[in-house]
C-alpha positions in Angstrom: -26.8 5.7 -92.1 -28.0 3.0 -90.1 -26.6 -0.1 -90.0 -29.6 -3.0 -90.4 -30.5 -5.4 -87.6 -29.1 -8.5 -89.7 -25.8 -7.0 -90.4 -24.8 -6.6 -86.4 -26.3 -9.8 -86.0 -23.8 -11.0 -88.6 -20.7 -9.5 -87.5 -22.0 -11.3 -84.0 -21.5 -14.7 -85.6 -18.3 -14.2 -87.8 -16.6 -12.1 -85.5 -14.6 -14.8 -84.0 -14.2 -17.0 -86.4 -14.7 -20.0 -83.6 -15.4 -22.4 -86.5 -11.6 -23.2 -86.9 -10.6 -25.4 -83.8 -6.9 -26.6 -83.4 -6.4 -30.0 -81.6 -7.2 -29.9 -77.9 -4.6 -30.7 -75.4 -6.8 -33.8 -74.7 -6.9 -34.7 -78.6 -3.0 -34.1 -78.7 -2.2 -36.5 -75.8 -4.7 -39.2 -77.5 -2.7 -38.5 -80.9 -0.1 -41.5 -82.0 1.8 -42.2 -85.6 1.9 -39.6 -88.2 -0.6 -37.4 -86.0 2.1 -37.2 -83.0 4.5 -36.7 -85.7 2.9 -33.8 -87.3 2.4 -32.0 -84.3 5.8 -32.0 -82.7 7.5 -31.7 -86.3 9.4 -34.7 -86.1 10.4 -35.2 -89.8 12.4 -38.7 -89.3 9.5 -40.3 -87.7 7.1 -38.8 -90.2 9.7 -40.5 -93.1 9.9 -43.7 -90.9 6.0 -44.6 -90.6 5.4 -43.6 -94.0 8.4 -46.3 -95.1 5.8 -48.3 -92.9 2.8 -47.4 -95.0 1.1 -45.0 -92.9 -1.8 -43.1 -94.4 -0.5 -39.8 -94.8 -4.3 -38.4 -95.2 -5.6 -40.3 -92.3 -8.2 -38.5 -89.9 -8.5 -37.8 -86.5 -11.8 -37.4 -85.0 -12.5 -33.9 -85.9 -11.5 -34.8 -89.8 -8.3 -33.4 -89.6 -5.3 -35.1 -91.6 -1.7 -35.0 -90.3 -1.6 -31.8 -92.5 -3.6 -29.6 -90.3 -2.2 -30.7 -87.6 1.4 -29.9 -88.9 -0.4 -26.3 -89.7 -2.1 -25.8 -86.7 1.3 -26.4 -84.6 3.1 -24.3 -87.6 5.2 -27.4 -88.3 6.5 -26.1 -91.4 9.1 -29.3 -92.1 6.5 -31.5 -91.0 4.0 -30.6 -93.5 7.1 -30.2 -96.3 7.9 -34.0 -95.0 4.2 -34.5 -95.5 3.1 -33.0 -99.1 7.0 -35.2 -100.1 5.2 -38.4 -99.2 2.0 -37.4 -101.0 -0.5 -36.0 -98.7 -3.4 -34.2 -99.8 -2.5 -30.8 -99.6 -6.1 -29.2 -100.2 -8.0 -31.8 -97.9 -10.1 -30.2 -95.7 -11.1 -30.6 -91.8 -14.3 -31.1 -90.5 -15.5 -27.6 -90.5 -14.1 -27.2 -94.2 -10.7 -25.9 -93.2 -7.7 -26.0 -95.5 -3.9 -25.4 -94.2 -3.5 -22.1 -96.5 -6.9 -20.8 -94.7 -5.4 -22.2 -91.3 -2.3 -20.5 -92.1 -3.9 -17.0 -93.1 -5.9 -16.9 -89.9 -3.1 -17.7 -88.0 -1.1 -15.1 -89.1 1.6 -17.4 -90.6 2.7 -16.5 -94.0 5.5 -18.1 -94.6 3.0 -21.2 -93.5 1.3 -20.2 -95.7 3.7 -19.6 -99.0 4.9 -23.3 -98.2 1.7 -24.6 -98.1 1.0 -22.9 -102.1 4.2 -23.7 -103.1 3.6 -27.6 -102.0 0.1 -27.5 -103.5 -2.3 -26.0 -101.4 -4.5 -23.7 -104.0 -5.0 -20.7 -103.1 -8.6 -19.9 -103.9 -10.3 -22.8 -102.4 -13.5 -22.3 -100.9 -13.2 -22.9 -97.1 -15.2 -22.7 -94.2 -18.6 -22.5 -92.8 -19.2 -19.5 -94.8 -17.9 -20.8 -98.0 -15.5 -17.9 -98.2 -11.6 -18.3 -98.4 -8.6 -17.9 -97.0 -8.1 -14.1 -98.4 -11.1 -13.4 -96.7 -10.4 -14.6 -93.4 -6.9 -12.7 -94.2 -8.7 -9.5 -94.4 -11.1 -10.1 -91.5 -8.5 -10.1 -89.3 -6.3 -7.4 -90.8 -3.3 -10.2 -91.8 -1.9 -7.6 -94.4 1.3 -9.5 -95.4 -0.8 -12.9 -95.5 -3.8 -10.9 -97.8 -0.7 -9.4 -100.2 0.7 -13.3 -100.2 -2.4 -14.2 -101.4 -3.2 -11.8 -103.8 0.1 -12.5 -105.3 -0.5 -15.9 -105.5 -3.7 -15.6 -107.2 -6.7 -15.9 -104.7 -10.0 -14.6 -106.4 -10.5 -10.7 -105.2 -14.0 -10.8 -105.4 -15.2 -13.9 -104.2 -18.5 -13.4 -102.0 -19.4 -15.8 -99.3 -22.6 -17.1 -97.7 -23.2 -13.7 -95.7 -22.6 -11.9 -99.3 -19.4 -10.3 -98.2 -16.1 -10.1 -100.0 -12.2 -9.4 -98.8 -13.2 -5.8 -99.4 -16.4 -5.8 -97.2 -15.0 -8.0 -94.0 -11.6 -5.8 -94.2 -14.1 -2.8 -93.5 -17.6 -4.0 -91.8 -15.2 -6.5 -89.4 -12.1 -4.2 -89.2 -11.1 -1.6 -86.8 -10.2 1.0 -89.2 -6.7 1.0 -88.1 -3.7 0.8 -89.9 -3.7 -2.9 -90.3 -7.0 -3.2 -92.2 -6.1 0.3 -93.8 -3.2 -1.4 -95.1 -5.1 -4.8 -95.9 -7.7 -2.7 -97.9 -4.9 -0.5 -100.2 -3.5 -3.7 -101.2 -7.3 -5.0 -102.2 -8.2 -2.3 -104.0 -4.6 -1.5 -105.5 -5.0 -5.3 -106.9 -8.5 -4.3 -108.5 -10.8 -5.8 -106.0 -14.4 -4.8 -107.2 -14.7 -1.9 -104.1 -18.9 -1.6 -105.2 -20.2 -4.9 -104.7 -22.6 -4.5 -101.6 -24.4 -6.9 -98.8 -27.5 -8.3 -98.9 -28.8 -4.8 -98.1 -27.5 -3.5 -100.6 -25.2 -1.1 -98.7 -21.3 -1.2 -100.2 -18.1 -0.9 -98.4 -17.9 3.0 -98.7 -21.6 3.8 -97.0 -20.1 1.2 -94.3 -16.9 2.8 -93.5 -18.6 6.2 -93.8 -21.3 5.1 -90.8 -18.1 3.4 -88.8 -16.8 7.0 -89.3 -13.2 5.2 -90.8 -12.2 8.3 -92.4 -8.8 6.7 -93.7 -10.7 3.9 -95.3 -13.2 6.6 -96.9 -10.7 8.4 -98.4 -9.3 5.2 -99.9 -12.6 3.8 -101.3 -13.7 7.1 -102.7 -10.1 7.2 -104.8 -10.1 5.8 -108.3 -6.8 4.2 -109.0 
C-alpha cells in the first residue's frame, strides 16, 4: 500500500511538534515576580509575592501563566506552591498548551501526576491540533507518561484536527521500536478503538503493515 501524498505531508508538519515553545533565554532574563519565581523554583518567594497579592495566573508575552513556566523548567514545588495559592491549573498558553500536555511531551511523568493530582484534567483538548496530551504521549513513544494517562482517565479515542488518534500517531509517527511497541500494547490493552482510520480511510494496521512494523502488526491483528 501506498501511503497518500497528504499523509507524508502531515507527518511533515506534526513531526516536531514545534508548536510548544518553552521561554527563551531572552524571555527568562526579562522575567521578574512570580514568573522568576516559577522558573528557578523558589517556593518562599512564590509564598511571599502572593502574601503581596501577585496574580498567580498572570501572562507573559507568549500567554504563558507562572504555571507553565514552573512546567517547562520541571519546577515541581513551584507549581505545587502555585496550584496552593490558587492558580489555574488547566489554563492554557498561547498555542493552547496545558502543563499535563507540557509535562507528557517532555517526558516528565511525575510532572505530570502532580499536575492531575493538583487539578490539571487529563483529557483537555490542547494544542494546535486540538488533540491531547495522551496523544502527544504516544507521538513520541512516552510509554510510562501514556500508561499515567490512561490510568488517569484521558479519552483513548479522541481524534484530532489531522483525524488521528493515540493509536494512529503511536504508529504513523513512531519508529516501530520498542518504545512505541510498548506505547501501543498499553493503548490497545486499555481498549483503545485500534479500527478508527485517517481521513483516507486507511487504519493503523494497513499503516504499520506499509511501514513494515512487524511487532506492531502482530499486535494490531490480536484481539484481546
Amino acid at each position: 500500500m501506498r501511503r497518500p501524498a497528504i499523509v507524508a505531508l502531515l507527518i511533515g508538519l506534526a513531526g516536531p511538534l514545534s508548536a510548544q515553545t518553552a521561554p527563551s533565554t531572552s524571555e527568562v532574563a526579562d522575567y521578574d515576580g512570580l514568573f522568576r519565581a516559577a522558573h528557578e523554583g523558589d517556593v518562599a518567594e512564590i509564598e511571599r509575592l502572593v502574601a503581596q497579592g501577585a496574580d498567580v495566573d498572570a501572562r507573559d508575552s507568549r500567554g504563558r501563566t507562572p504555571v507553565h513556566v514552573a512546567a517547562f523548567a520541571s519546577e515541581d514545588e513551584a507549581l505545587r506552591a502555585l496550584a496552593k495559592a490558587g492558580a489555574d491549573m488547566n489554563a492554557l498558553e498561547y498555542r493552547a498548551y496545558d502543563v499535563v500536555t507540557i509535562a507528557a511531551v517532555a517526558g516528565d511523568p511525575d510532572l505530570m501526576s502532580l499536575a492531575i493530582e493538583l487539578g490539571n484534567d487529563p483529557g483537555l483538548v490542547t494544542s494546535p491540533y486540538l488533540g491531547t496530551a495522551l496523544i502527544a504521549a504516544a507521538h513520541l513513544g512516552h510509554a510510562e507518561v501514556v500508561r499515567r494517562l490512561i490510568d488517569a482517565g484521558a479519552p483513548l479515542d479522541h481524534v484530532n484536527n489531522l483525524h488521528w488518534t493515540a493509536v494512529m500517531e503511536a504508529v504513523l509517527l513512531g519508529d516501530g521500536g520498542p518504545d512505541h511497541q510498548a506505547v501501543l500494547d498499553a493503548l490497545l490493552s486499555a481498549g483503545a478503538d485500534r479500527t478508527l482510520a485517517d481521513r483516507d480511510g486507511v487504519t493503523p494496521l494497513q499503516h504499520a503493515e506499509a511501514r513494515g512494523f512487524t511487532e506492531m502488526v502482530e499486535r494490531l491483528r490480536r484481539e484481546d
